[in-house]
C-alpha positions as CSV (number, residue, x, y, z in Angstrom):
1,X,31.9,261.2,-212.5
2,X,33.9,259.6,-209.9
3,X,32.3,257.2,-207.6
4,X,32.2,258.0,-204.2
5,X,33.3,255.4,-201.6
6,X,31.8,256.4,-197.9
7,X,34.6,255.5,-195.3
8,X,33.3,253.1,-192.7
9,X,32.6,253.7,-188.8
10,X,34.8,251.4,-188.1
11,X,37.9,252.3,-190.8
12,X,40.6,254.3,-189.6
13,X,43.7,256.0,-191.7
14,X,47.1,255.5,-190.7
15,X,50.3,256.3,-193.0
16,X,52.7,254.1,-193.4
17,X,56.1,254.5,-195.7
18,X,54.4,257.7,-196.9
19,X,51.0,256.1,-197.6
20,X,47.7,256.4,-196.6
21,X,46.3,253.4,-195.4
22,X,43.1,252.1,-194.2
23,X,43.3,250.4,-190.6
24,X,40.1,248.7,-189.5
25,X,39.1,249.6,-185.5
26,X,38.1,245.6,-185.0
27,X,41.8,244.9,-186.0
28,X,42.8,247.6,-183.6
29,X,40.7,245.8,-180.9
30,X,42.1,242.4,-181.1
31,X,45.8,243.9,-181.3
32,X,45.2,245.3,-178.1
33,X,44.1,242.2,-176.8
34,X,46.5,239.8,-177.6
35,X,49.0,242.9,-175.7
36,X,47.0,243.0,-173.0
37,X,47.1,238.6,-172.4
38,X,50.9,239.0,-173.7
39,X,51.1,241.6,-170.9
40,X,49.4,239.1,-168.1
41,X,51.4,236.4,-168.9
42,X,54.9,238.3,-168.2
43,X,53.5,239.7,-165.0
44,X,51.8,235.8,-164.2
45,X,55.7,234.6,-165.1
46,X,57.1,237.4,-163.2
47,X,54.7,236.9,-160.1
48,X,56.0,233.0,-160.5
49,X,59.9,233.7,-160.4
50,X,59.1,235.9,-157.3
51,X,57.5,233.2,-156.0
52,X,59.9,230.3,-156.8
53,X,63.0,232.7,-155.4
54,X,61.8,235.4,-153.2
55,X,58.8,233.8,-151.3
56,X,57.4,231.3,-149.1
57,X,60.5,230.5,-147.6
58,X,60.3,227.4,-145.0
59,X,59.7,229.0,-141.1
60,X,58.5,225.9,-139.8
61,X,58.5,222.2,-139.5
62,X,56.5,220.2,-137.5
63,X,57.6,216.4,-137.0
64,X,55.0,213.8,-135.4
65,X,55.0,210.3,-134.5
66,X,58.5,210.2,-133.9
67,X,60.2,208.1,-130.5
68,X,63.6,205.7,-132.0
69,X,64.8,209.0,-133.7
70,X,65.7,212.5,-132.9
71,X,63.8,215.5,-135.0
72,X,67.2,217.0,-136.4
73,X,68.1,212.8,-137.6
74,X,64.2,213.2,-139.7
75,X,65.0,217.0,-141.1
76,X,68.8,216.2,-141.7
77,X,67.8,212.7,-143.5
78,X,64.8,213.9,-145.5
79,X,66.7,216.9,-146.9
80,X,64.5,219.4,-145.5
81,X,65.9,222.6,-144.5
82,X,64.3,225.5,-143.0
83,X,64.7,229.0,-145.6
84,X,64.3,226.5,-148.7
85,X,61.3,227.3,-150.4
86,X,58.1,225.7,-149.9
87,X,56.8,225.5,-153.4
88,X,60.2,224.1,-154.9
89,X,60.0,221.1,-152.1
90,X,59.5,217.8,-153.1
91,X,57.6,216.1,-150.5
92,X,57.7,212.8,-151.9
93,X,61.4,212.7,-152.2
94,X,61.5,213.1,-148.8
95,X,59.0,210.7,-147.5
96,X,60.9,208.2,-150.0
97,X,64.7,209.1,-148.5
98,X,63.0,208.7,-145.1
99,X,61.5,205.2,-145.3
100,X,64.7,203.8,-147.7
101,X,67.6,205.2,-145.2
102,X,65.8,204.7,-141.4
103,X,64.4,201.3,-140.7
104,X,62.1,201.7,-137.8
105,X,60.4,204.1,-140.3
106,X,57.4,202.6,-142.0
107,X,55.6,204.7,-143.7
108,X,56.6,208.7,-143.6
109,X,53.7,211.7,-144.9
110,X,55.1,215.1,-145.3
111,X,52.6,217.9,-146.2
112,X,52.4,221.5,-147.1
113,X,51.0,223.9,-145.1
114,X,51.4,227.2,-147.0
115,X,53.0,229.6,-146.9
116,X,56.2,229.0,-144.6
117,X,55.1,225.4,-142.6
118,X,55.6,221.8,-143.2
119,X,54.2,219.2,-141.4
120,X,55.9,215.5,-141.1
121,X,53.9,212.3,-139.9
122,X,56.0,209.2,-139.1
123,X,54.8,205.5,-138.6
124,X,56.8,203.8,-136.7
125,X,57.7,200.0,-137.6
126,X,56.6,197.2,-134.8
127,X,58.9,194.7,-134.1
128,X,57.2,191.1,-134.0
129,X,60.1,188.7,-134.2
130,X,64.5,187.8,-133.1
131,X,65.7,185.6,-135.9
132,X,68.8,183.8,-134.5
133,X,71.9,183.0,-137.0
134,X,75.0,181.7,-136.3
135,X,74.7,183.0,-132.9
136,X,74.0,186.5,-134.1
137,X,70.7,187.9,-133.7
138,X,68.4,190.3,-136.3
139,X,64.9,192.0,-135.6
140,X,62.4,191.7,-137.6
141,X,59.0,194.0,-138.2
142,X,56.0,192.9,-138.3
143,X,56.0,193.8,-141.8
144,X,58.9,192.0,-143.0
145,X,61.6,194.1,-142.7
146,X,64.8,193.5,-141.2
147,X,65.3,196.4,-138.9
148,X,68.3,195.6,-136.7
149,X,71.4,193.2,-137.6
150,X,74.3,191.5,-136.0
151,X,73.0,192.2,-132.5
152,X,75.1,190.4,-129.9
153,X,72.2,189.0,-127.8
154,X,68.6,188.1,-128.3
155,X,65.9,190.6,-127.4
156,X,64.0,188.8,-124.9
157,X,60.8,190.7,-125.4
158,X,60.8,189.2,-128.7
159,X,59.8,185.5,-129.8
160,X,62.8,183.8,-130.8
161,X,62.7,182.4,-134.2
162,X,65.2,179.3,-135.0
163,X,66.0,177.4,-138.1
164,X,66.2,180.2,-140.6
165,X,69.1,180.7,-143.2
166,X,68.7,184.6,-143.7
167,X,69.7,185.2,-147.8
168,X,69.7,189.4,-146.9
169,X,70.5,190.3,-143.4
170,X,71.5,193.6,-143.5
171,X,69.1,196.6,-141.6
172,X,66.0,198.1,-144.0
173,X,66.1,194.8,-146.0
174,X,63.0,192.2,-147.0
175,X,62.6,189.0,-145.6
176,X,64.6,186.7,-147.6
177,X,65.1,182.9,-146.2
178,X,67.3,180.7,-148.3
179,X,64.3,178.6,-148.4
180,X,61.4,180.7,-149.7
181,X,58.7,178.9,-148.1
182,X,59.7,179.8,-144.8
183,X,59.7,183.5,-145.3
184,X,56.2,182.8,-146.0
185,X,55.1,180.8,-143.4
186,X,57.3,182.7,-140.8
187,X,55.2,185.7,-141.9
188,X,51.8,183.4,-141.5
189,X,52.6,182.6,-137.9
190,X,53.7,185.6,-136.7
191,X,50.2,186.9,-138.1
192,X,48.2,184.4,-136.6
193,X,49.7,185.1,-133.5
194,X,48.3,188.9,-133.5
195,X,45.1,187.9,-134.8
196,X,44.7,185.7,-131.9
197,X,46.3,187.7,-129.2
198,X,48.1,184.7,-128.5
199,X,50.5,186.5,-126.3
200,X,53.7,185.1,-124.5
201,X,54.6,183.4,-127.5
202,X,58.5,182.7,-126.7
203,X,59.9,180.7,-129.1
204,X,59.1,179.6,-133.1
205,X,61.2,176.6,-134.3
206,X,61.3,176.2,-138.1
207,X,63.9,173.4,-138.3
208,X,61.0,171.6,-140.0
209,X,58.6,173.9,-141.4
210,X,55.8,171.0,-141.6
211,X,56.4,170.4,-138.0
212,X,56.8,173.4,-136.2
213,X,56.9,174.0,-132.6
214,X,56.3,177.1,-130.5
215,X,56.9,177.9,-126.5
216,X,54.7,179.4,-124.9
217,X,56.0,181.0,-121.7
218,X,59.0,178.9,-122.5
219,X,57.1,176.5,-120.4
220,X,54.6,174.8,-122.9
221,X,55.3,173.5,-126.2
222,X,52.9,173.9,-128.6
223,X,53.2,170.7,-131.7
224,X,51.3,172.4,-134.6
225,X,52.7,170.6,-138.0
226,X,52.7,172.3,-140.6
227,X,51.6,176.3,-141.0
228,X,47.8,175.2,-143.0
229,X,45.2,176.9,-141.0
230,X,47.6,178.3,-138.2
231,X,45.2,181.1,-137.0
232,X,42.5,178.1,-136.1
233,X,45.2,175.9,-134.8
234,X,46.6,178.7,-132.1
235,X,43.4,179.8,-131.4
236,X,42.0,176.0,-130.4
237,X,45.0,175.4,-128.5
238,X,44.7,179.0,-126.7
239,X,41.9,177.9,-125.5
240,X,42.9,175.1,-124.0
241,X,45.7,176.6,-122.2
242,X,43.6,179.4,-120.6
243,X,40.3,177.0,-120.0
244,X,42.0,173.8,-119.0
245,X,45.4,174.0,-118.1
246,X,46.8,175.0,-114.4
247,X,49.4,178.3,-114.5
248,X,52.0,176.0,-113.5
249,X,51.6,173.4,-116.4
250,X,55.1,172.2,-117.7
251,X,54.7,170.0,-120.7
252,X,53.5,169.7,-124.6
253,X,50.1,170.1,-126.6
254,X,49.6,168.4,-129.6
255,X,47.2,169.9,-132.2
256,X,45.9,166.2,-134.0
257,X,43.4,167.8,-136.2
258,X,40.1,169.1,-136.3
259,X,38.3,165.9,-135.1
260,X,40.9,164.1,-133.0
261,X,41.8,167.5,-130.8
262,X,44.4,168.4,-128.7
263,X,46.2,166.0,-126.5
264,X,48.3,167.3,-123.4
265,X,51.4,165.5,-122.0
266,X,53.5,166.7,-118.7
267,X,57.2,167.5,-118.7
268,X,56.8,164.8,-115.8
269,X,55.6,162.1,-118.3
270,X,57.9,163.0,-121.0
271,X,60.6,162.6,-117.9
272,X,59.2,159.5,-116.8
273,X,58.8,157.8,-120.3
274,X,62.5,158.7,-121.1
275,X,63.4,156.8,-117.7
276,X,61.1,153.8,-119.2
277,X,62.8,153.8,-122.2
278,X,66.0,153.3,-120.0
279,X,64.3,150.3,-118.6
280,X,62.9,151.3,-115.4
281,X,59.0,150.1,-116.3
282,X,57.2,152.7,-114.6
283,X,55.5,156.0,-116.0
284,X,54.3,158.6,-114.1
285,X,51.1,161.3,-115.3
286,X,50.3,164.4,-113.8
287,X,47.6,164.5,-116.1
288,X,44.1,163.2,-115.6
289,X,40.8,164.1,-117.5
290,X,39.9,166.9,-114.9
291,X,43.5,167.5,-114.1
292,X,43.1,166.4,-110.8
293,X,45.8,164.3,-108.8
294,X,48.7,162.5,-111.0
295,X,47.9,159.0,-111.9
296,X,50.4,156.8,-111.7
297,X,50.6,154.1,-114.5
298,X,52.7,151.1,-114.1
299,X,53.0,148.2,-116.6
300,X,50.7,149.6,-119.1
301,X,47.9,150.0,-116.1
302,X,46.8,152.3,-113.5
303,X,48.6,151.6,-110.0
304,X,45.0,150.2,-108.9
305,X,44.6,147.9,-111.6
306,X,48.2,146.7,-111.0
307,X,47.7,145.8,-107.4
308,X,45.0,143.5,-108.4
309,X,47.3,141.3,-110.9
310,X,50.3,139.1,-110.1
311,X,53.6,140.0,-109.1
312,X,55.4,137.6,-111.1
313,X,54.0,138.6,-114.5
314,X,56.5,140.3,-117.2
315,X,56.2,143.9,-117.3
316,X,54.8,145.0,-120.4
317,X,56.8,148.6,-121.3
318,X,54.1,151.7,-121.5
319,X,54.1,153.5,-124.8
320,X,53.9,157.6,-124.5
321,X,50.3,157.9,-125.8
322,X,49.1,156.4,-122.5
323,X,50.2,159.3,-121.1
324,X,48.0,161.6,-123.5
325,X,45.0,163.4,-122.7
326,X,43.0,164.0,-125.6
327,X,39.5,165.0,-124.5
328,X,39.5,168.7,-125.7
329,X,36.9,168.6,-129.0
330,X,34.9,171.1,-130.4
């Protein structure tokens, strides 16, 4: 007797080249499966290319923080033009092309706002500083950048900066002095003179960089020696010039340290001491201790203290530091 085989819930029959075969319904399950995911890819890939070619097409731009440059200068410069597709733009290209190619742009955003905008933020670079070469003039940013070159006169809103030999002076480039310490200090002043709010700052001269001198006004010279601990230096000296000095002050402050203060000397007495020098004997202040009347100081004395000695002694030749006032301390 044969044995009988029971066929199977699950089994189906199918013939194939002219045979019976046996075709499980589990395997029929997962064929239909894998058709069905084969079948969402193609329409995922299809949905995609539609995408990519036929939507989302750029409508609008919006362009913010923008003044030194024109909207169609930021669109024709970054690339961007409207119809192109929003998913196929690369916003940091953009941002890159516009920060490399315009200097006055400092930092650029562009963002995606779906499904036909785009939205670009600009930050504008400050200008801090004119550094004069050669009789030539180039404006820097107050993040080191070199964004105008070869101007013909000197921006007057703008502290002058002497005594730097420019290695790269062409627009959108660093900073570069043939001697690399003065890029750095340059930098360190112009710092400390925002963090202070030291304002009216009209000249820096880096002939020397450990003895550098700044105007103030272009009336006051300000002796700071070298750039160690410049915010502390133009903030003491600040201080005297809006606590102690009169608005009409002509002259030069001396930063002497920490303990020995700042001393004060008139465009008067630096006139008068030249004349001295020359052989005249006599050296006029218009400084005192509470920067009351001049004093007048002749022979090394006070014009009181003069009177009272003999005519027919030898003048004895006043040195400058007479003609210092030095009582500003912490």
């Amino acid at each position: 007797m044969k044995d009988i085989v029971k066929s199977q819930v699950n089994d189906e029959y199918k013939v194939i080249n002219g045979r019976k075969v046996k075709v499980s319904r589990r395997r029929r399950r997962s064929n239909l499966t894998t058709y069905c995911a084969i079948a969402v890819a193609g329409f995922s890939v299809l949905g995609l290319v539609i995408s990519l070619f036929f939507l989302f097409d750029l409508k609008d731009v919006t362009i913010s923080g923008v003044s030194l440059y024109t909207n169609d200068q930021i669109l024709l410069v970054g690339g961007v033009e409207k119809g192109a597709n929003l998913i196929r733009t690369n916003t940091s290209v953009i941002e890159q092309r516009l920060v490399d190619t315009l200097p006055y742009i400092e930092k650029a955003t562009v963002t995606k706002d779906y499904p036909n905008s785009l939205a670009i933020s600009v930050v504008e670079a400050e200008k801090c500083a004119d550094i004069e070469l050669n009789g030539r003039y180039f404006i820097l940013s107050s993040s080191g950048i070199i964004l105008e070159a070869d101007n013909q006169y000197h921006d007057e809103t703008l502290p002058l900066v002497r005594g730097m030999q420019l290695k790269d002076a062409e627009p959108n480039a660093q900073l570069a002095s043939e001697d690399a310490g003065k890029t750095k200090v340059l930098m360190q002043i112009l710092d400390s003179i925002k963090s202070t709010r030291f304002e009216r700052i009209t000249e820096i001269d880096l002939l020397d960089r450990t003895d550098i001198v700044l105007k103030y006004e272009n009336r006051i010279e300000l002796k700071v020696g070298s750039a160690i601990d410049m915010s502390y230096k133009l903030s003491y000296m600040k201080a005297v010039i809006d606590q102690y000095m009169p608005g009409d002050f002509e002259g030069t402050l001396i930063y002497n340290g920490a303990n020995s203060g700042v001393s004060a000397i008139s465009k008067e007495a630096q006139e008068a001491n030249e004349s001295n020098r020359s052989g005249s004997g006599v050296i006029r202040s218009s400084l005192t201790h509470d920067f009351g009347e001049p004093t007048e100081i002749v022979n090394g004395g006070s014009s009181q203290q003069q009177g009272e000695s003999s005519a027919s002694e030898p003048p004895v030749q006043q040195q400058g530091a007479a003609d210092e006032y030095t009582g500003w301390r912490e």
